[in-house]
OpenMM code with the backbone's topology and positions (N, CA, C; nanometers):
from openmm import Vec3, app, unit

residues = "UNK UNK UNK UNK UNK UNK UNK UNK UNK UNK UNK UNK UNK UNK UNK UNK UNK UNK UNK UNK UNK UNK UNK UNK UNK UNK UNK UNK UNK UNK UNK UNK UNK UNK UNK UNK UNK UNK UNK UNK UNK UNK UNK UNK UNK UNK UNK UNK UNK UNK UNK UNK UNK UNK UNK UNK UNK UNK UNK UNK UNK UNK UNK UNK UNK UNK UNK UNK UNK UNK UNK UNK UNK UNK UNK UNK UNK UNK UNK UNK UNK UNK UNK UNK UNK UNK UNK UNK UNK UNK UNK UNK UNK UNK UNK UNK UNK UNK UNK UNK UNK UNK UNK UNK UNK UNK UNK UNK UNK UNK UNK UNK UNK UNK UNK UNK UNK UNK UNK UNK UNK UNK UNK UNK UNK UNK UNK UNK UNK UNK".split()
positions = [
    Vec3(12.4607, 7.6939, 13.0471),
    Vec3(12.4371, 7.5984, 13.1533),
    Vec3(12.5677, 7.5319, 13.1964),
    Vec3(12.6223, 7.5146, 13.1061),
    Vec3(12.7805, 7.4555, 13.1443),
    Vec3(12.8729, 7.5042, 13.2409),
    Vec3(12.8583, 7.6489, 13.1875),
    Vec3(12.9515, 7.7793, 13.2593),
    Vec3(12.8490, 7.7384, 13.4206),
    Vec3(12.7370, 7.7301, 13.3989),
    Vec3(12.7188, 7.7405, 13.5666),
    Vec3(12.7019, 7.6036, 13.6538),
    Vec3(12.7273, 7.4744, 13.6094),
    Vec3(12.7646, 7.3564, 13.6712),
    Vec3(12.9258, 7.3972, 13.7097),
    Vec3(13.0235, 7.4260, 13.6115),
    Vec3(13.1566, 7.4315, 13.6874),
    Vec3(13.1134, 7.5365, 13.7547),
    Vec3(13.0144, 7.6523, 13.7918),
    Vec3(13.0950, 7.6903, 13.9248),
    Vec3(13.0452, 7.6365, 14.0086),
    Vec3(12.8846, 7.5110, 14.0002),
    Vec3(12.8916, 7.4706, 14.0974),
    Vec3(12.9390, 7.3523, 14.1548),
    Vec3(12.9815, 7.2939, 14.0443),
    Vec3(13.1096, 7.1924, 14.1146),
    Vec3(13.2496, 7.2811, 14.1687),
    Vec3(13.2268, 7.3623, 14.1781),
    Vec3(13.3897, 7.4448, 14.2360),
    Vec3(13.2991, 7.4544, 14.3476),
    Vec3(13.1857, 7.5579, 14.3733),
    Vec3(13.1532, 7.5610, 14.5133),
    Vec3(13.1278, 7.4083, 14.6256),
    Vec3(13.1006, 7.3073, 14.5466),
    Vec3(13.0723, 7.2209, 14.6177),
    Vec3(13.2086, 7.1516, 14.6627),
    Vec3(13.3105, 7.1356, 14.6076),
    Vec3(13.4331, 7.0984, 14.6102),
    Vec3(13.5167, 7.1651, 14.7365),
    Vec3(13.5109, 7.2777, 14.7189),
    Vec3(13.5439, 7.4132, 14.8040),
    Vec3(13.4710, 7.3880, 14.9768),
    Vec3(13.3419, 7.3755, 14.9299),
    Vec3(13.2989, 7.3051, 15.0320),
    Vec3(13.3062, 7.2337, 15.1533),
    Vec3(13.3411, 7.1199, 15.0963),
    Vec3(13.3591, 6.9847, 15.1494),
    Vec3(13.5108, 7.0286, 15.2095),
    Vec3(13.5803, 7.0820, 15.1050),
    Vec3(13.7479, 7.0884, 15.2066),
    Vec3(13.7390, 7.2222, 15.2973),
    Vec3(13.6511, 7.2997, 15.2846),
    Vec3(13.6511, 7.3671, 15.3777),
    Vec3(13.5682, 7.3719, 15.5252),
    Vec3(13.4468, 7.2255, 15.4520),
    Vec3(13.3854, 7.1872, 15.5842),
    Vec3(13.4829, 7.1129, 15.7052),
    Vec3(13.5882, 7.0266, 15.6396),
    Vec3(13.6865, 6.9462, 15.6363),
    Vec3(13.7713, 7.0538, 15.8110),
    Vec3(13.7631, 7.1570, 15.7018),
    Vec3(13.8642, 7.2567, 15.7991),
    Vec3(13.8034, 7.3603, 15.8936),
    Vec3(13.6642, 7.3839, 15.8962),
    Vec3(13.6004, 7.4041, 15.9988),
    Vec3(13.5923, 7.3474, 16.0575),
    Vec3(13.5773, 7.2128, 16.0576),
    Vec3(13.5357, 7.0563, 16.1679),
    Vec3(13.6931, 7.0602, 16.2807),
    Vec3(13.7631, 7.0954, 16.2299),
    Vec3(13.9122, 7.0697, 16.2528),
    Vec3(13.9598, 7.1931, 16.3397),
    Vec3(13.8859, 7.2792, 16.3673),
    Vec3(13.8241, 7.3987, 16.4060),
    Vec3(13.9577, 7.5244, 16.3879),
    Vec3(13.9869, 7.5144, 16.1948),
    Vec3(14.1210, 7.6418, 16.1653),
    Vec3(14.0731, 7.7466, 16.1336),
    Vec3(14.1147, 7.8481, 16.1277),
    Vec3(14.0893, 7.9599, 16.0696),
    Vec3(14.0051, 8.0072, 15.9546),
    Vec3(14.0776, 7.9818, 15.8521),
    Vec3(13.9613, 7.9245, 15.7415),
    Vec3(13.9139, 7.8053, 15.7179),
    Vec3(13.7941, 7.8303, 15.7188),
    Vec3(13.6971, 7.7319, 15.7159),
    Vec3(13.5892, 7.7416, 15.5591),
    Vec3(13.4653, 7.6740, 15.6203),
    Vec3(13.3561, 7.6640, 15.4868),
    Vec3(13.3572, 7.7878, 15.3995),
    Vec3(13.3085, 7.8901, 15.4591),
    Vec3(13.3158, 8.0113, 15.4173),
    Vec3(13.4141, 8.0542, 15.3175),
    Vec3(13.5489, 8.0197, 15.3306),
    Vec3(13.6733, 8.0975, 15.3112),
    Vec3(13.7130, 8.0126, 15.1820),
    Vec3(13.7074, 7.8901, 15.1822),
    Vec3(13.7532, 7.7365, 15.0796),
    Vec3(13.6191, 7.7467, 14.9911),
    Vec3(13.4918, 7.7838, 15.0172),
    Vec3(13.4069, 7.7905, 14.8974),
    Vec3(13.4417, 7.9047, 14.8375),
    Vec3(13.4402, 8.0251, 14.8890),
    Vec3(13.4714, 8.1090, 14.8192),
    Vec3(13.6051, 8.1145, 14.7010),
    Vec3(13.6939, 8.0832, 14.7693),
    Vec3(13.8293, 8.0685, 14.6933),
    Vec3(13.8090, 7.9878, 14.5744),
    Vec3(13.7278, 7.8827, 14.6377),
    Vec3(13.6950, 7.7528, 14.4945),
    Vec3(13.6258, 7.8257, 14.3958),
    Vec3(13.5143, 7.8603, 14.4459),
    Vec3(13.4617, 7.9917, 14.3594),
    Vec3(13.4752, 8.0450, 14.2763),
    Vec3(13.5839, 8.1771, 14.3412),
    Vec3(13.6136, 8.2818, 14.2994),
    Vec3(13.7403, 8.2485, 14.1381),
    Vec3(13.8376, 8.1363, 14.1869),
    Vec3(13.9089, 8.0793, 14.0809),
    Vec3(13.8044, 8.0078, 13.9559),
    Vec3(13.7465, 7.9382, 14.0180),
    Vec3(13.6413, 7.9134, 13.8881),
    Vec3(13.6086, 7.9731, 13.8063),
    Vec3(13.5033, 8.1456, 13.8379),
    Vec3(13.4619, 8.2210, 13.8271),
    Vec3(13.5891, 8.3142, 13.7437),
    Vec3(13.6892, 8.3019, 13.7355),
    Vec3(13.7877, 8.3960, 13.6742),
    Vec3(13.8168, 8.2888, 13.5581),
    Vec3(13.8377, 8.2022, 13.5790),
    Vec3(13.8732, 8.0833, 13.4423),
    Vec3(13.7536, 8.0666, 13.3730),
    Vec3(13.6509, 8.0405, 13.4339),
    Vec3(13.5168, 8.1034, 13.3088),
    Vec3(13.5314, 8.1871, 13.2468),
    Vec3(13.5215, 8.2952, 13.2938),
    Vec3(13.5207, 8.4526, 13.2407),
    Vec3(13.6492, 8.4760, 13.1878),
    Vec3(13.7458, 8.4189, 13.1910),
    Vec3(13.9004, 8.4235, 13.1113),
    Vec3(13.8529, 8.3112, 12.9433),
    Vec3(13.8080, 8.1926, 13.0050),
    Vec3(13.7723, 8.1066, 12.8888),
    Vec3(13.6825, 8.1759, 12.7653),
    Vec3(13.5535, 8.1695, 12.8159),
    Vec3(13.4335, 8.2319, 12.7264),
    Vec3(13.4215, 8.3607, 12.7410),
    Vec3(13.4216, 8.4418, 12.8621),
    Vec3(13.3926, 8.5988, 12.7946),
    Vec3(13.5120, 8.6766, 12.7324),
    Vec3(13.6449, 8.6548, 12.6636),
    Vec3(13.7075, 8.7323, 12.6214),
    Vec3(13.7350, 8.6629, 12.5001),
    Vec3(13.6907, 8.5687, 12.4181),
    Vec3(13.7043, 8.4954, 12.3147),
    Vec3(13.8232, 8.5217, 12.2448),
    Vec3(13.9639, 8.4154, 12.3371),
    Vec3(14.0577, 8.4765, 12.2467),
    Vec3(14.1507, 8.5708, 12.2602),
    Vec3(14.1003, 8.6861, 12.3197),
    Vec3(14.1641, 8.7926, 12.3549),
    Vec3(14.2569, 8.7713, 12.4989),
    Vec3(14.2816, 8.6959, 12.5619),
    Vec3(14.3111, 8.6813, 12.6617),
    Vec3(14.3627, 8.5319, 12.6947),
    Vec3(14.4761, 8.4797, 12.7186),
    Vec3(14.5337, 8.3311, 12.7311),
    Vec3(14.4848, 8.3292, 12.8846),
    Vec3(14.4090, 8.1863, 12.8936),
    Vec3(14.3547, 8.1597, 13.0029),
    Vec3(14.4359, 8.0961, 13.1119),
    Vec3(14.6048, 8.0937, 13.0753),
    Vec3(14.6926, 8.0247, 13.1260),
    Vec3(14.7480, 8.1715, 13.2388),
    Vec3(14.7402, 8.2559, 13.1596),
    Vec3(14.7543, 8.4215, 13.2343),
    Vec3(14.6614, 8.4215, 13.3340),
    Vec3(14.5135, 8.4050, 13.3312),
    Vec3(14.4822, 8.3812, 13.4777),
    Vec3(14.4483, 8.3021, 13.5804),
    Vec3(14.4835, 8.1535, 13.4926),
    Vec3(14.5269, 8.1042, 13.6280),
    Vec3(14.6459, 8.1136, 13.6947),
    Vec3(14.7172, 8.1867, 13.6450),
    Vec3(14.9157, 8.2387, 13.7328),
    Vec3(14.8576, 8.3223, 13.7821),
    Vec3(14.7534, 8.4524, 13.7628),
    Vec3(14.7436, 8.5300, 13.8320),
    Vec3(14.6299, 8.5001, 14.0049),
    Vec3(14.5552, 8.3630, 13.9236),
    Vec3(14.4753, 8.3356, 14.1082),
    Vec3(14.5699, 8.2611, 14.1178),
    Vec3(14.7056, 8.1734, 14.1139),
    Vec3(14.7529, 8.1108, 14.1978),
    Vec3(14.8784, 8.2137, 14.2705),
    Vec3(14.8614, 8.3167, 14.2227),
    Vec3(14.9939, 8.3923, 14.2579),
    Vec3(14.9005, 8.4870, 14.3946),
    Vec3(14.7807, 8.5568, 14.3753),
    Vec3(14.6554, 8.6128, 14.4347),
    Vec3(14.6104, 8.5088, 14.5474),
    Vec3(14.6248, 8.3739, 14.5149),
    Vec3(14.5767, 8.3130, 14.6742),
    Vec3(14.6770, 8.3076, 14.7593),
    Vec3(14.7760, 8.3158, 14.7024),
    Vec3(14.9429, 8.2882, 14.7597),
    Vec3(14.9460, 8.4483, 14.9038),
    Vec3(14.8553, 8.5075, 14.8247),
    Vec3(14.8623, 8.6025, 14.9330),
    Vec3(14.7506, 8.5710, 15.0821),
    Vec3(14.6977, 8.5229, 15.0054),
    Vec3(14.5453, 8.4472, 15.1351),
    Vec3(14.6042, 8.3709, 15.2392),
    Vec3(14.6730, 8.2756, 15.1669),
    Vec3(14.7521, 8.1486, 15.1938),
    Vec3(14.8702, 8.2022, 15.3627),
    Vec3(14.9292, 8.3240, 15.2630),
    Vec3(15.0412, 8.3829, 15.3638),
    Vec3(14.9645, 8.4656, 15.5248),
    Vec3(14.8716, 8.4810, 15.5180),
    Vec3(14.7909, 8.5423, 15.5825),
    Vec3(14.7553, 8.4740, 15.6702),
    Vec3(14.6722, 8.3361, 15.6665),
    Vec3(14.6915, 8.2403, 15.7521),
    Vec3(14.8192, 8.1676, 15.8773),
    Vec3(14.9071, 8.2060, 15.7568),
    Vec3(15.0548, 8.1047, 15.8150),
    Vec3(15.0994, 8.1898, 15.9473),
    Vec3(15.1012, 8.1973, 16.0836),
    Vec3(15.1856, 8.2523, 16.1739),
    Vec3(15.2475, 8.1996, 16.2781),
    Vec3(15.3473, 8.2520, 16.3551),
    Vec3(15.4357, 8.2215, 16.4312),
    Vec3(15.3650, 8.1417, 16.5575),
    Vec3(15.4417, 8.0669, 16.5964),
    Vec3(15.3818, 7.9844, 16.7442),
    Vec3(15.3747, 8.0782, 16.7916),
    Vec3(15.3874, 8.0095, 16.9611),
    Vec3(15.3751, 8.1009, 17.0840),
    Vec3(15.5194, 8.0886, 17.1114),
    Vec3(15.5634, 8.2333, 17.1317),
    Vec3(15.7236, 8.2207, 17.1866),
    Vec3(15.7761, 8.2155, 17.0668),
    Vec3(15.7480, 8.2474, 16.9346),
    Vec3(15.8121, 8.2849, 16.8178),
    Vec3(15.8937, 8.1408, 16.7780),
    Vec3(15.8574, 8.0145, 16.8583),
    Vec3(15.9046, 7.9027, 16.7432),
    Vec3(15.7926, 7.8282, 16.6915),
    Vec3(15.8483, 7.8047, 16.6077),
    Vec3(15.7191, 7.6845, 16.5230),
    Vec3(15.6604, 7.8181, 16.4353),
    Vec3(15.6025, 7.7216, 16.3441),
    Vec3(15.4968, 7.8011, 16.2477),
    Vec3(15.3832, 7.7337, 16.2341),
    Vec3(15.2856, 7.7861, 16.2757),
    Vec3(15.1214, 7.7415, 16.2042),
    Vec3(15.0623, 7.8040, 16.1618),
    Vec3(14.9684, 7.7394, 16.0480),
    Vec3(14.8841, 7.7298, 15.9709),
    Vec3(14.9543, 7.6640, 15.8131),
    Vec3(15.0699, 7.6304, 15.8185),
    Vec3(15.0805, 7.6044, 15.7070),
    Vec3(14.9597, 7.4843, 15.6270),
    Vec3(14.9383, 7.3895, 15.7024),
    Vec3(14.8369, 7.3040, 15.6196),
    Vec3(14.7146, 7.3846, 15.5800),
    Vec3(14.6315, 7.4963, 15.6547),
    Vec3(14.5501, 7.5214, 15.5693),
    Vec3(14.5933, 7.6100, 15.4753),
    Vec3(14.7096, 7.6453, 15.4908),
    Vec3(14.7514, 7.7769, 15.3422),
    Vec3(14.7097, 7.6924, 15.2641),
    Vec3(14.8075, 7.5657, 15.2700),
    Vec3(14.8098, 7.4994, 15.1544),
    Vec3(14.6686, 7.3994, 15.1088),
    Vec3(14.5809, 7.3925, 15.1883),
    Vec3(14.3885, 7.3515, 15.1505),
    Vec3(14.3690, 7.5087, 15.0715),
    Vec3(14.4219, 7.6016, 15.1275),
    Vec3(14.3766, 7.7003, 15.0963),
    Vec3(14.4020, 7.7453, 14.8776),
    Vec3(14.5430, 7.7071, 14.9095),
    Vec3(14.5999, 7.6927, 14.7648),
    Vec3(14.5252, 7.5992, 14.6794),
    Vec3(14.4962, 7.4638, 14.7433),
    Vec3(14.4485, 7.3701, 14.6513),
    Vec3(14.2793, 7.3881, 14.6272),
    Vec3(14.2179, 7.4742, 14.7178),
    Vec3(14.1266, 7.5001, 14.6641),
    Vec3(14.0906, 7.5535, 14.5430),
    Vec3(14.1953, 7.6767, 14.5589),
    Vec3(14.1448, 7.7685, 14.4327),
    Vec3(14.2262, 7.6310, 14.3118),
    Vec3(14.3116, 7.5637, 14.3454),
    Vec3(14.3827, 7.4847, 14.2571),
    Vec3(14.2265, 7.3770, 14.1621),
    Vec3(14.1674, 7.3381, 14.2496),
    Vec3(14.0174, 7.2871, 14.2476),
    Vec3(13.9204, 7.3569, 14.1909),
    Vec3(13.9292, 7.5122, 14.1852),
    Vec3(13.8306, 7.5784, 14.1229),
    Vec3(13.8637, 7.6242, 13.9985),
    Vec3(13.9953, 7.6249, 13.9455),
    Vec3(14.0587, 7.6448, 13.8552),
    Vec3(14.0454, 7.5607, 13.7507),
    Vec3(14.0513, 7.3933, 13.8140),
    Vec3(14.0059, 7.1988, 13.7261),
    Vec3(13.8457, 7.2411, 13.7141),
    Vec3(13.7548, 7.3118, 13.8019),
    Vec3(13.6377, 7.3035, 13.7417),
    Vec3(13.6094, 7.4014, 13.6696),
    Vec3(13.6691, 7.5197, 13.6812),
    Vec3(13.6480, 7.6429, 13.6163),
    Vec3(13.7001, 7.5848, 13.4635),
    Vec3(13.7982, 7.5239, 13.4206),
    Vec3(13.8242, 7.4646, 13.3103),
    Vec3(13.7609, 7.3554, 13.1875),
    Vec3(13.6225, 7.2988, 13.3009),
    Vec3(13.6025, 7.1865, 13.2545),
    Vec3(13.6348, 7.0236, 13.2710),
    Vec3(13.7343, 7.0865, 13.3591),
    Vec3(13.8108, 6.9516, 13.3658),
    Vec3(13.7855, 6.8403, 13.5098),
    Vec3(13.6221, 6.8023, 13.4938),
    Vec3(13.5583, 6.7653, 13.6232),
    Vec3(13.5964, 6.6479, 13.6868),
    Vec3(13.6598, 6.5285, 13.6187),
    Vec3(13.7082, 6.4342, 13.6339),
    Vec3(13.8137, 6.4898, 13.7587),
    Vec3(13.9694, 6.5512, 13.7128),
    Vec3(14.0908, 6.6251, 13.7615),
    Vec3(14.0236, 6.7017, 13.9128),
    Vec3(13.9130, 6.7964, 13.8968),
    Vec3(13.8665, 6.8701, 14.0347),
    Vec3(13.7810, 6.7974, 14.1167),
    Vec3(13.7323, 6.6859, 14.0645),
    Vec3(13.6603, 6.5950, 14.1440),
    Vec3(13.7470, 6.4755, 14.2261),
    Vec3(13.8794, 6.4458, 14.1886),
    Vec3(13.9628, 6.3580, 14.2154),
    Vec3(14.0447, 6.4339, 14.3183),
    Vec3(14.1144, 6.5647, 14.2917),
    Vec3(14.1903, 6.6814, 14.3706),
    Vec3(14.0952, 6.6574, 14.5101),
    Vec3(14.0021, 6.7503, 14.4622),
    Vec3(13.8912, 6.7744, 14.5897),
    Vec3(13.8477, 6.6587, 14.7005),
    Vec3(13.8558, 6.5940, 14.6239),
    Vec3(13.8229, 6.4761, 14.7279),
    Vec3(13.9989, 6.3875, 14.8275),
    Vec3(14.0581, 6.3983, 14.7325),
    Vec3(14.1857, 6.3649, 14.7749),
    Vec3(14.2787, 6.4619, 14.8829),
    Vec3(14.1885, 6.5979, 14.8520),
    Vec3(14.2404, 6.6890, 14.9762),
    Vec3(14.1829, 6.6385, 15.0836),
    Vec3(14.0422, 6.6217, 15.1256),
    Vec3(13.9954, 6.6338, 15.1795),
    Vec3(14.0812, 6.4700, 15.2885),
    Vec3(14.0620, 6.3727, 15.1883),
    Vec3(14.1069, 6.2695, 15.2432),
    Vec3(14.2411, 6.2791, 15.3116),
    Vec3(14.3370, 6.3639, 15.2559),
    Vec3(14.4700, 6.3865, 15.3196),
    Vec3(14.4634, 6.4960, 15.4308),
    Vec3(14.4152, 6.5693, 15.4454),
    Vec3(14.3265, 6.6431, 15.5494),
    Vec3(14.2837, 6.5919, 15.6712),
    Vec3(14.2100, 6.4874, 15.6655),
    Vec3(14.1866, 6.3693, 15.7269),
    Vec3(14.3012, 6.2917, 15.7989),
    Vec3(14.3927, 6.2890, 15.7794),
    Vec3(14.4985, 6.1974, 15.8030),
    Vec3(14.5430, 6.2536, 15.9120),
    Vec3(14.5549, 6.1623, 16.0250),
    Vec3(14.6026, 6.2260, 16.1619),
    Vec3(14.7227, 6.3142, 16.1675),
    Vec3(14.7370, 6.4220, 16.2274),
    Vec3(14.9042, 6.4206, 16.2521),
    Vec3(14.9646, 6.3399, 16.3483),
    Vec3(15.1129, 6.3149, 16.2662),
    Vec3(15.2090, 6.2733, 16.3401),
    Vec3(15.2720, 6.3816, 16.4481),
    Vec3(15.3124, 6.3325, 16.5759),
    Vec3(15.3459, 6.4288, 16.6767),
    Vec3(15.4980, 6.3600, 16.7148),
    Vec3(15.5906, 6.3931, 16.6904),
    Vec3(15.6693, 6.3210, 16.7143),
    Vec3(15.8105, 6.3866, 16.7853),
] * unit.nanometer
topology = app.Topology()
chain = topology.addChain("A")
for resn in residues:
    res = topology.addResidue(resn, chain)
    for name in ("N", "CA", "C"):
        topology.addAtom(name, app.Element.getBySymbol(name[0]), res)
C-alpha cells in the first residue's frame, strides 16, 4: 500500500505543475508533468523494493535525471529569426517534476510535497519583460 500512495502522490504533484503549464498554454502540459512525475516515482520504487539490495537506488535516480534531461532538451527551441531561446522554463518544470517523483518515489513526502507546490508557485510568478 505504501509503494502505491507514493506513486500517487507523484501523480498528483505532477499534476498540479503540469496543470500549472497547460493553463499557461506550453507545450508540455498535464499529460506530459504527470507522467514524468510518475514514471520517476515508478523507477525509484522498483529500484528501492523490487531489487532488494542488488541495485543502489542512487544509480537510478542519475539515470531519470540524466533520461529527462533528454525530454527537457526537446522542449527548449530557437525563437523566431534564430534569436532568443524558448521553452527553457518548462524544461526545467519538466526536470523538477521527475525531481518530485523521485521525493515521492523515495518516501520522502514532506520534501515532494514542499518541491511540488513551490514549483508550481514559482511558475506562477509573472514574467519580467524588460
Amino acid at each position: 500500500m505504501d509503494m502505491a500512495l507514493r506513486l500517487l502522490l507523484a501523480i498528483a504533484l505532477g499534476a498540479i505543475i503540469g496543470y500549472q503549464r497547460e493553463r499557461a498554454g506550453k507545450a508540455a502540459g498535464l499529460r506530459t508533468h504527470t507522467l514524468i512525475s510518475l514514471g520517476a516515482a515508478l523507477f525509484t520504487v522498483v529500484s528501492i523494493f523490487g531489487f532488494s539490495g542488488a541495485v543502489d537506488p542512487s544509480r537510478v535516480a542519475a539515470g531519470v535525471v540524466a533520461g529527462v534531461g533528454f525530454i527537457g532538451a526537446g522542449v527548449i527551441f530557437r525563437g523566431m529569426g534564430g534569436t532568443g531561446v524558448a521553452g527553457l522554463t518548462t524544461a526545467a518544470s519538466i526536470w523538477t517534476a521527475a525531481g518530485v517523483g523521485l521525493a515521492a518515489g523515495a518516501g520522502m513526502w514532506l520534501i515532494a510535497i514542499i518541491a511540488g507546490l513551490a514549483a508550481v508557485g514559482i511558475l506562477m510568478i509573472p514574467k519580467v519583460h524588460g
